[in-house]
N, C-alpha and C positions, 0 to 999 in steps of 0.2 A: 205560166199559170201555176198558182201552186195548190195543194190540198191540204185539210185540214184533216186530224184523225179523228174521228168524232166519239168513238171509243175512247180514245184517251183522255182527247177533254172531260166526257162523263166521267172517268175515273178521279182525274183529278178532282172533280168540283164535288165528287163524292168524301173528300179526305178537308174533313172541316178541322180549322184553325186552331188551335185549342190554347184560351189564355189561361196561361200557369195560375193556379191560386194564390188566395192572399195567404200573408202568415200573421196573425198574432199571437205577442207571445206575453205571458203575465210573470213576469218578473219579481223576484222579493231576496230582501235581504238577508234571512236566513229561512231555515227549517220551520213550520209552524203557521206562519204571519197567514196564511189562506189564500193562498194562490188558486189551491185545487178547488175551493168553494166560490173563489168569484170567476172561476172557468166556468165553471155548472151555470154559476148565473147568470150569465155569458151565453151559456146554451139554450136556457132557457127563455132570454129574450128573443135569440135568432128563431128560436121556435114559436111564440107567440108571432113574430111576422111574417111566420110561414114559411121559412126558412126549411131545410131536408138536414137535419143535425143528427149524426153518429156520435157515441161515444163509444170509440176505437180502445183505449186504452186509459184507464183513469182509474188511481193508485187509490184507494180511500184510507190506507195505513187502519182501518178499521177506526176510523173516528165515526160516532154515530149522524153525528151534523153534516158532514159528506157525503156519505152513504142516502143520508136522506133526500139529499138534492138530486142524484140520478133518475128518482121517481119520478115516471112519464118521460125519461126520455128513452130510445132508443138503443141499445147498448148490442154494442158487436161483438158475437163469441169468441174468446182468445182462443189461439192456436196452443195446442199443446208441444212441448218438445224434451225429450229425452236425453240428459245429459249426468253425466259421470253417476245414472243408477238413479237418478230423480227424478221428477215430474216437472215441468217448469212450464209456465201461460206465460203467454207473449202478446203480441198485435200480428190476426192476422192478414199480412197485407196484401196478399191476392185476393183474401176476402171484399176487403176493403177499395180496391180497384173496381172489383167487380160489380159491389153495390154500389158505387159510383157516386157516394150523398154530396150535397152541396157542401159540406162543413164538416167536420171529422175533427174529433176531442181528442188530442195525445197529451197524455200528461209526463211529468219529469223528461224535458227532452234532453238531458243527457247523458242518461241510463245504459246502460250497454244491453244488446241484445243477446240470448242465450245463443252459447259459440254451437254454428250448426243449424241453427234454427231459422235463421233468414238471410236474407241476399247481403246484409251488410252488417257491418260488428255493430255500428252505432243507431239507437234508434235516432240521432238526427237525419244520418244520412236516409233512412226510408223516409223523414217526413220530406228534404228536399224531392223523390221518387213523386211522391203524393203529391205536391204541391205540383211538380212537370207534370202531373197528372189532369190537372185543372180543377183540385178539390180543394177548398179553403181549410186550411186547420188552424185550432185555436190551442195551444200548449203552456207550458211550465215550466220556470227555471228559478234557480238560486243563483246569487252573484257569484258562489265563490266557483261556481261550474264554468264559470268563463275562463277559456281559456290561458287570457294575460293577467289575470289577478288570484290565479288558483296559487300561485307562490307567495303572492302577500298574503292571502287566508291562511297557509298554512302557518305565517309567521305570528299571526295574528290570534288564531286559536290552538296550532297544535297540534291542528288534525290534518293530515294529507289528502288531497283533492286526486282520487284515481281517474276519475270521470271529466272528460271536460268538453267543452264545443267550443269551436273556434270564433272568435269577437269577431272576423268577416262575417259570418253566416248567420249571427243572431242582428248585427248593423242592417242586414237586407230585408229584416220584417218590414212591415208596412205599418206595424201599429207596435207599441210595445209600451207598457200599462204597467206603472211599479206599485206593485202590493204592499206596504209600506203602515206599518204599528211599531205607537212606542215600546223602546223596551223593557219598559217594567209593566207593561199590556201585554207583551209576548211571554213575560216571568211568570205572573199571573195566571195567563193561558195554560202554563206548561204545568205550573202547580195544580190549576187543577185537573189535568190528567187529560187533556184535551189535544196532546201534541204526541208524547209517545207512554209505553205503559207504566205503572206505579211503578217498578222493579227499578225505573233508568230515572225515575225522576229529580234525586236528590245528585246523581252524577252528572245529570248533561245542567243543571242550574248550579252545581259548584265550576263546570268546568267549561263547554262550548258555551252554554247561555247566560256566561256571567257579565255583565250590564255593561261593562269596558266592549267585552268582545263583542254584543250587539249594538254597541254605538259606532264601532267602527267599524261594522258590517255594515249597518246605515247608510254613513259618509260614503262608503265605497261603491255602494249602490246610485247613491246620489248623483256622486261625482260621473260614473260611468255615464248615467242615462244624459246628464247635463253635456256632457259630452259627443253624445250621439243628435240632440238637440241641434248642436250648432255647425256639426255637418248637413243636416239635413235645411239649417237657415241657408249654411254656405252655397250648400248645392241650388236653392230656390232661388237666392239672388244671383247665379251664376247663367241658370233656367229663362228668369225672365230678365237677364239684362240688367240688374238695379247697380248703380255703382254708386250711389251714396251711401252714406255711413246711417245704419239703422239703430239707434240706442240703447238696444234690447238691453246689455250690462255697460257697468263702465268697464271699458278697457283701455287704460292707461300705458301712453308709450314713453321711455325718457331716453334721450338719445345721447350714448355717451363718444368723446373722441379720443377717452385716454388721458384727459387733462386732470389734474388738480383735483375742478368742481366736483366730480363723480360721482362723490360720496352725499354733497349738498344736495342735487338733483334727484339722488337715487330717493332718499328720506322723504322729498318734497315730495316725488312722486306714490310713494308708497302711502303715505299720508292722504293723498289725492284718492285714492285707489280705496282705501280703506272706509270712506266718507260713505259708501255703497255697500249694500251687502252684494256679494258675488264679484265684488271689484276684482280685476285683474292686472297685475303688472307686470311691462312684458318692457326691458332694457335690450337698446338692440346700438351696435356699433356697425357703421358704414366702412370698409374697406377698401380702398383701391384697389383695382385689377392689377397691377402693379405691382403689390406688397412696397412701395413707397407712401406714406405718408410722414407730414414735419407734427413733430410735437406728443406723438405716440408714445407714451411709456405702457408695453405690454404685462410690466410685474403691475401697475398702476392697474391698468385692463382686467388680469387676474382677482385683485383685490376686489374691486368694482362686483365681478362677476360672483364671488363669493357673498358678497354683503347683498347683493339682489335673491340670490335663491333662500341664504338665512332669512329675506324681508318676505318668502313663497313665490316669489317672482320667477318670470325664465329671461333669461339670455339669450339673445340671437346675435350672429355676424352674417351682414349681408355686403356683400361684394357689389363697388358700385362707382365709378368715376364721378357723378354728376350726386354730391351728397344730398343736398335738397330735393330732387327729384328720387333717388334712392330711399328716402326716407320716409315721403310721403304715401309711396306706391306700396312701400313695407307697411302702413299703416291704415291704409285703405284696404290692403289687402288681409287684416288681422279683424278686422270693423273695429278698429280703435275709437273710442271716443274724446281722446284728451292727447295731445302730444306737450311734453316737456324736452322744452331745451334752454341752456343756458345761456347767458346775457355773453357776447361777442368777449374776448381777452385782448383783441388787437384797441391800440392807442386810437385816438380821435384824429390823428394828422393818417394815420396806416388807414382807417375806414374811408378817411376823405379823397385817399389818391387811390386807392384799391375798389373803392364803388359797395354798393350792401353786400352784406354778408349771407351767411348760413342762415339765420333765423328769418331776417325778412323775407329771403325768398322759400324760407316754408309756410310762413304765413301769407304771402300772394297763392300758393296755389294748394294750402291745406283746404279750402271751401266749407266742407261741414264738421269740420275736425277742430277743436279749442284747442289753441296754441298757447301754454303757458311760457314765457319767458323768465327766468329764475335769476333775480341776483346773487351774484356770491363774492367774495373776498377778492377773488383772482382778475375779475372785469377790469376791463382798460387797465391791465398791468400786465401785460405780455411785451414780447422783443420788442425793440425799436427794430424799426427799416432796414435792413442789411446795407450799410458802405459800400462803398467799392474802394473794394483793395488796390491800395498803391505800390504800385514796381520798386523794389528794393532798391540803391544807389549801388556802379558800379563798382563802387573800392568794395562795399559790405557783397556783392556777387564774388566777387575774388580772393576777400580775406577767409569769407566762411567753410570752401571745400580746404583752404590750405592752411588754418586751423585743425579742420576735422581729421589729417593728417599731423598734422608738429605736435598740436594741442597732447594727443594720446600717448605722443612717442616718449615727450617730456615727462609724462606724469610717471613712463612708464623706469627712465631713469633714475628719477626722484624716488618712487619706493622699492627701487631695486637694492638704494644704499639702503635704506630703511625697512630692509626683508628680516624679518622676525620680530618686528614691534609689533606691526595691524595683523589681524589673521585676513581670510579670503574674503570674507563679508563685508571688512570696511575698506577691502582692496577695490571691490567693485562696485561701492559706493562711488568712491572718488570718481572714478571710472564714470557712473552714471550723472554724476555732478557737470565731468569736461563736458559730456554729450549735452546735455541743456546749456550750458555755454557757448559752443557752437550752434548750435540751433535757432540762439538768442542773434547770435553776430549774422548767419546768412542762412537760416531759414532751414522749410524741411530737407529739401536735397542735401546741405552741410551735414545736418544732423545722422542722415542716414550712413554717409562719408564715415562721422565719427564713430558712430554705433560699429560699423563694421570695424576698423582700425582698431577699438579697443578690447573688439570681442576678440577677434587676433592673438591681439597682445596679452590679455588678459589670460586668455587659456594656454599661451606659450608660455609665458614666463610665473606665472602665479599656482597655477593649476596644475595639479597633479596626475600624472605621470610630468614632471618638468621638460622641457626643452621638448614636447611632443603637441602636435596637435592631435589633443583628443576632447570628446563634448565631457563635461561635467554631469550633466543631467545621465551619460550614457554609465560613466562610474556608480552618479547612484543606483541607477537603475539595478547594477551588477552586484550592489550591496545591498537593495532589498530583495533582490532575487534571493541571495544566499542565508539571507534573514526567515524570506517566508518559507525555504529548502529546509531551514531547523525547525518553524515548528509547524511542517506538514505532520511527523512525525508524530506530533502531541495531538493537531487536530485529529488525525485517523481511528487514534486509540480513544478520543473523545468522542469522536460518530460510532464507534466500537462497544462504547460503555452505554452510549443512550442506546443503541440497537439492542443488545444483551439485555437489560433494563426494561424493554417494551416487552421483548420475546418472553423472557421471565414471567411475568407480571401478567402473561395470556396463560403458557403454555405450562408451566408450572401447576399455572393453581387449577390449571382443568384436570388432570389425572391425583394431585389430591384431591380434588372435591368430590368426583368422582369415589375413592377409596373412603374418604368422610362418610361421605352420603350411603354407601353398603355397611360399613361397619357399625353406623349411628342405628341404622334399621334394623342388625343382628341384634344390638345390645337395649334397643325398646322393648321394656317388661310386659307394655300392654300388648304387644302381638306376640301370636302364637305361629309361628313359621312352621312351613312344614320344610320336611328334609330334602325335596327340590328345589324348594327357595332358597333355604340356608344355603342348599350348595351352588345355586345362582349367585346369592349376592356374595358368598367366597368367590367364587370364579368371577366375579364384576371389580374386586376387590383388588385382588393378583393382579389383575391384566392392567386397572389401573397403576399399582405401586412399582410391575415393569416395567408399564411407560416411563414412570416418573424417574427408573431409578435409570432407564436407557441416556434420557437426558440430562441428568445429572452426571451421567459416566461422557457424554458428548461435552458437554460444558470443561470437564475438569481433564478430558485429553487436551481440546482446547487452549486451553490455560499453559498443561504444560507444553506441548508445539511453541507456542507465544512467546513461553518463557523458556526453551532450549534446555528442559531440565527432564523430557521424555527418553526415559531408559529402556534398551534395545539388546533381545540376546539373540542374534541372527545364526542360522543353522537351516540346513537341507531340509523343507519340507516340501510337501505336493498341495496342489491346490485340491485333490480330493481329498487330504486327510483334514483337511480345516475349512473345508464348504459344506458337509451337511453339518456340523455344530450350527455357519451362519445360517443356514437355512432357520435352523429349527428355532432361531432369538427370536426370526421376524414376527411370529404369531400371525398366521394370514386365517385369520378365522372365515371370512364369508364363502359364499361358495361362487361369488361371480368373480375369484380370484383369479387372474390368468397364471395358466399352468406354468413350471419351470421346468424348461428342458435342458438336462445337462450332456453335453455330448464332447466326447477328445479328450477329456481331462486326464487317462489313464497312458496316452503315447506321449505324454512331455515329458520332460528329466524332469529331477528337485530342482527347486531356486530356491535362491539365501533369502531367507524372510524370517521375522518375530511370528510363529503361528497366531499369537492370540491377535497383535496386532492386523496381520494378513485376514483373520475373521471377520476384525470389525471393518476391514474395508471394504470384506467383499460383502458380509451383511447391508451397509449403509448402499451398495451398487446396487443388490440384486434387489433390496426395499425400493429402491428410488425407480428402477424400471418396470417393479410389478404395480406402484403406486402411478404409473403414468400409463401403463397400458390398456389397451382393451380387454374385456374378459374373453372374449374369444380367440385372441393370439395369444401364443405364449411369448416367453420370456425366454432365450436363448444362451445357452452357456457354455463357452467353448474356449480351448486352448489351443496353441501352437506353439512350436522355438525356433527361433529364427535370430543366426546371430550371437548365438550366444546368452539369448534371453530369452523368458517365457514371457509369451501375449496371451491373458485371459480377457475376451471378449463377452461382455454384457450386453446382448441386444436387445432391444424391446419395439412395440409397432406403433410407438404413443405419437403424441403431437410432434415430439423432437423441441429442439434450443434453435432459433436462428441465429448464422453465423456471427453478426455483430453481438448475440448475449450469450456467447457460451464462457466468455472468461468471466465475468460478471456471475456469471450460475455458480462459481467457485468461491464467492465472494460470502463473510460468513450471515448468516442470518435472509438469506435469499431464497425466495421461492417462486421461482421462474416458472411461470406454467402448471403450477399446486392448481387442480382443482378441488382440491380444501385446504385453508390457509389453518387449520385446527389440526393438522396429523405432526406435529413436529415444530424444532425452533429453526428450521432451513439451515443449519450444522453439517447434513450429512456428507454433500462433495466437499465440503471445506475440511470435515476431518480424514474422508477419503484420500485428497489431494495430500493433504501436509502428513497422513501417518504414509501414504506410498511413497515421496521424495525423502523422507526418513531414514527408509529402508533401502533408498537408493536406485530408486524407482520412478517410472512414471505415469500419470495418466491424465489421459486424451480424450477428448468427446471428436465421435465420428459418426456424419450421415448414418442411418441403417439402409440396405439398398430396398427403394419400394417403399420408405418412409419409416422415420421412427429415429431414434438414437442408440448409438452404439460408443460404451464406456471402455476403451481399452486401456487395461492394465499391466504396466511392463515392468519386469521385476529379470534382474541379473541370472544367472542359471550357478548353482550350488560348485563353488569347488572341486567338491568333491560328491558330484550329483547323481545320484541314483537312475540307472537304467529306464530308458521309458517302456512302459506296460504292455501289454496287447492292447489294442483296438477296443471300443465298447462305447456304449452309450447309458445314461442314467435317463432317469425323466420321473419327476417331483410333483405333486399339484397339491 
């Protein structure tokens, strides 16, 4: 015996069903055409049936004719929401939940929603919430908000689509209604001031609303919906079962195999296609499962496929043993109206022993489908019947392999008296001449016989290195190796001039423009500068003509490195007597600079170094680690000797190089991990690198431990090198 809860049934049958709402959505080609005014009127019908209509959220952009339409309806207070210091009104949707209306107005649904202010960034995704809700809403879109077409709009007007909803999510409406005016009815509109205000009017009709761009906002509109159309036939006739062919357009199939006709078919068909407005033509080739079929020329296939999409056609390849059955099913399942195929290529003796062809039996079982047959040129002029090959006689079985051997050996006597008449070319000519002579006498196995006997021969006795078997093709190869080895050389210095050339062309003209731009503003008679600004825009001036002159000095060490003409007077210095000069080049003006701390630099000896040169490399380090690090760590800077050399270590806590791009980071004009590609021409490890092996020196990129990179720089210890120091620490910010 069992029990029932009777509680819990109550409970249950307390929890009613709730059918998700419907969505319409009013769709328009662009900005203006009146979407938001036939939503209203939209409301205002549901409301005359008695209908329970909100309006949640509906944009009037202050058009007075909008605005007017709200009258007598119901309208939902927006939620306020505060963001970066502003005021901002939204939709609000607990509100909205809560009053529960049958119908609820959202306009522009692809708007974003203020960040912060409700459960989801996109106002679509609250109206999907609302619709799970069980509340019907009626909404707003522009084409170019969709999704998959916001990249053609933009190529189309100019202007980038930040906003978009996804083409699934607006396909699952249940109704969608194109708002649709010609465009010089939208011109009009916009002139007179009915779309946005006097100030924008002469720019958005020279530039978004000019009559090109809303005809092809149009088309695209058109096209989209025509499209959603015949998923929703697809899906009806799939719903109730219909498997004949419904006429709604013409849809025209022409069925190619790769032959000849291709070209004549495609025309016929396109012509077919064209007789209708909305015609369609759709060229589709049947394949074997296999990848065997006879008579296929794939470049032939290619061309076909080209001349169909030039005629707006598509191409389809459907894989298919049974081509008639493959073909019809492909056209039935498209709702083709018309099939083209062309008139049989095999002879009248080939149809009569081989039984009907391709075309008849598309026409047995095409039923509502017009089956055009096409003549062309090529009909009843295809192969005759394949023979059956006859067994060679056996003297030509036994002269052919014992040719493919004497034949070779003879020819190879013959121009051995005759070495230095013919070069290699018409040596293997000949060569290729015995081989189709044998071939002729006892067929392919002879031929292969011969082929090999003379390739032998040919590379022994003709072929250089002589009396050697070696391949030909492996010599050249060892000859364009050593060809493309000379002029790597020239392309590097070529990818060197264009890189230089782009860097130039940025980074140059920003710190003059810069130094332009302050001094053009000292020397304007009509301002009167006070003497904090003059001495701003001097100091804006300076720091530009430094920049300028840093990299101009980067460039022109550069140059000489390259050119081996960098002069060196090496002598005993310390790395403190030539590190705060580098410090003080950098100009680290902000204050979220991270500090430098210098520590050890006083217990090394001297190393042999060019002071000036040893500045700029340690300036180009200590810039490039306080350029990557955080403002909160500092920059570490330390020495050691070891060996007989000084190690100055530059550590910093930043991103670091991964080990596959640190030699690369030395490469010139590279900025590996810049987060600003505007501070420099990427020069600096490249002139660091080639002024420290200069000097006889070297430097290494090393993990930092706990993250970050560490520049060590190794440089020989002085001759005749001065005592190391006490102990001490420095520290710089």
């Amino acid at each position: 015996m069992t029990t029932t809860d009777a509680d819990g049934l109550t409970a249950a049958a307390a929890q009613p069903v709730v059918r998700p709402g419907r969505l319409k959505v009013f769709l328009g080609a662009a900005p203006g055409v009146g979407k938001t005014y036939r939503m209203l009127d939209e409301a205002h019908r549901r409301v005359a049936r008695g209908a329970d209509v909100v309006a949640g959220l509906v944009e009037c952009h202050r058009r007075r004719h909008t605005e007017a339409r709200l009258d007598g309806l119901e309208v939902l207070p927006l939620a306020g929401h505060d963001y970066r210091g502003s005021r901002y009104a939204g939709l609000d949707r607990e509100a909205l939940l809560s009053r529960r209306p049958q119908v609820v107005l959202i306009d522009e649904l692809a708007h974003t929603n203020v960040p912060g202010g409700g459960r989801h960034p996109k106002r679509w995704q609250d109206v999907e919430d609302i619709l799970a809700a069980g509340i019907d809403v009626v909404t707003t879109l522009n084409i170019q908000h969709l999704e998959s077409l916001s990249d053609v709009v933009e190529k189309i007007t100019g202007v980038p689509q930040c906003e978009t909803v996804p083409d699934e999510f607006v396909r699952r409406a249940d109704e969608i209604e194109l708002v649709d005016i010609p465009p010089e009815g939208l011109r009009r509109r916009m002139a007179h001031g009915n779309i946005c205000p006097p100030e924008r009017i002469d720019a958005s009709l020279a530039h978004y609303f000019r009559p090109g761009n809303l005809i092809a906002l149009r088309e695209l509109a058109l096209l989209w919906l025509a499209g959603r159309v015949d998923e929703a036939l697809h899906k009806y006739r799939v719903e109730h079962g219909i498997g004949e062919v419904w006429e709604t357009r013409e849809r025209v199939v022409v069925a190619l195999t790769g032959g000849p006709e291709g070209e004549t078919l495609i025309r016929r068909a396109a012509r077919i296609a064209g007789r209708s407005a909305g015609g369609e033509l759709l060229a589709v080739h049947i394949a074997r499962s296999d990848a065997l079929a006879a008579g296929v020329s794939h470049a032939a296939l290619a061309a076909q496929r080209a001349l169909v999409e030039d005629l707006g056609g598509s191409y389809h390849s459907v894989v298919g043993d049974e081509v008639p059955t493959a073909l019809v099913d492909f056209a039935t399942a498209e709702n083709a109206t018309q099939l083209v195929l062309g008139t049989s290529r095999r002879r009248r003796l080939e149809r009569f022993l081989t039984g009907r062809g391709i075309g008849e039996t598309v026409v047995a079982l095409s039923e509502d489908i017009d089956v055009h047959m096409v003549t062309h040129e090529r009909a009843g002029h295809g192969r005759l019947l394949p023979s059956r090959r006859r067994t060679l006689p056996t003297s030509r079985l036994v002269a052919g392999p014992v040719a493919g051997v004497v034949l070779p050996v003879l020819l190879t006597l013959a121009l051995d008296r005759m070495r230095g008449t013919l070069n290699l070319t018409s040596e293997a000519l000949l060569f290729l001449v015995a081989v189709v002579g044998v071939a002729c006498i006892g067929g392919v196995a002879s031929a292969v016989i011969a082929a090999l006997t003379a390739a032998l021969l040919l590379n022994y006795w003709f072929m250089p290195p002589m009396g050697e078997f070696h391949v030909g093709a492996a010599v050249e190869r060892a000859r364009l190796a050593e060809a493309a080895a000379e002029v790597e050389p020239i392309k590097a210095a070529d990818r060197l001039r264009t890189a230089l050339l782009r860097a130039v062309s940025h980074d140059l003209r920003t710190p003059l423009a810069g130094a332009l731009a302050a001094i053009g503003s000292l020397r304007a008679p009509d301002v009167d500068f006070s003497e904090e600004d003059r001495a701003e825009l001097l100091e804006s001036a300076e720091m530009s003509l430094n920049r300028l002159n840093r990299l101009v000095e980067n460039l022109l060490d550069l140059s000489r490195l390259q050119a081996g003409a960098l002069s060196l007077e090496l002598r005993a210095t310390t790395p403190e007597e030539v590190l705060p000069a580098a410090l003080e080049s950098l100009d680290l003006p902000s204050a979220d600079t991270p500090r430098i701390d210098l520590q050890n630099l006083e217990t090394v000896p001297a190393l042999q170094a060019d002071p000036p040169l040893l500045e700029r490399v340690l300036a180009n380090l200590v810039g490039n680690a306080v350029r990557h690090a955080p403002g909160d760590r500092p920059v570490l800077v330390t020495a050691s000797a070891l060996a007989g050399r000084v190690e100055v270590r530059i550590a910093d806590r930043g991103p670091g190089i991964a080990a596959d791009d640190r030699e690369r980071a030395f490469e010139p004009f590279q900025r590996l991990g810049d987060r600003d590609n505007t501070t420099g021409l990427g020069l600096g490890l490249t002139l660091a690198r080639g002024l420290t092996e200069a000097m006889n020196g070297t430097l290494t990129p090393e993990d930092t431990p706990g993250g970050g990179l560490t520049m060590v720089l190794s440089l020989p210890v002085a001759k005749d090198g001065l005592e190391p120091g006490p102990g001490g620490m420095l520290s710089t910010s």
